[in-house]
C-alpha positions, 0 to 999 in steps of 0.5 A, spaced: 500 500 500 503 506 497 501 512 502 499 518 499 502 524 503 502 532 501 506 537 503 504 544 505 510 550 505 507 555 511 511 562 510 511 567 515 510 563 522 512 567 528 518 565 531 514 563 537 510 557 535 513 550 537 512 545 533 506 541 537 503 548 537 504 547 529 501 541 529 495 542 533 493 548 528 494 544 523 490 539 526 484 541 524 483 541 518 486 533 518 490 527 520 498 531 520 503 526 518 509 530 520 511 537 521 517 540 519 521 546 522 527 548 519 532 552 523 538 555 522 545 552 522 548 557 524 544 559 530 538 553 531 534 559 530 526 557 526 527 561 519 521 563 519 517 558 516 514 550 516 513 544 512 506 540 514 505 534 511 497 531 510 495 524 510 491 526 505 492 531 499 485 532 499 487 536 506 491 540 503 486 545 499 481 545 506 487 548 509 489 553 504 482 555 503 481 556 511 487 559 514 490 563 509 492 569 512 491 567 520 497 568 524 498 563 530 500 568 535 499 575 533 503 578 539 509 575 537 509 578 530 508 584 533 513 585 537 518 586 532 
């Protein structure tokens, strides 16, 4: 049985969410498969962006349409 996974770029994620914040966001709109937080290799600092990876592809646009534009923690954006 070959799994059907898709994969999502999500740009602009504050530095304050964790990656279980991450997945519990993204949780809502279907089953996460993995959430991937690349950081810097210098510092180890988040970058700024994520990949979520969907059990279903069909996840993928429900997501899109859904949280186009929604800031997990607007306060930390702010701060800048």
């Amino acid at each position: 049985m070959k799994a059907n996974h898709m994969k999502l770029f999500v740009g602009g994620v504050p530095l304050g969410n964790s990656k279980a914040e991450l997945r519990a966001h993204f949780t809502q709109f279907g089953r996460v498969a993995l959430v991937g937080v690349p950081k810097n290799r210098l510092s180890g600092a988040p970058r700024g962006f994520t990949y979520v990876q969907f059990m279903r592809d069909v996840v993928v646009a429900l997501a899109v349409a859904l949280a186009a534009g929604f800031l997990l923690h607007p306060a930390a954006e702010a701060a800048k």
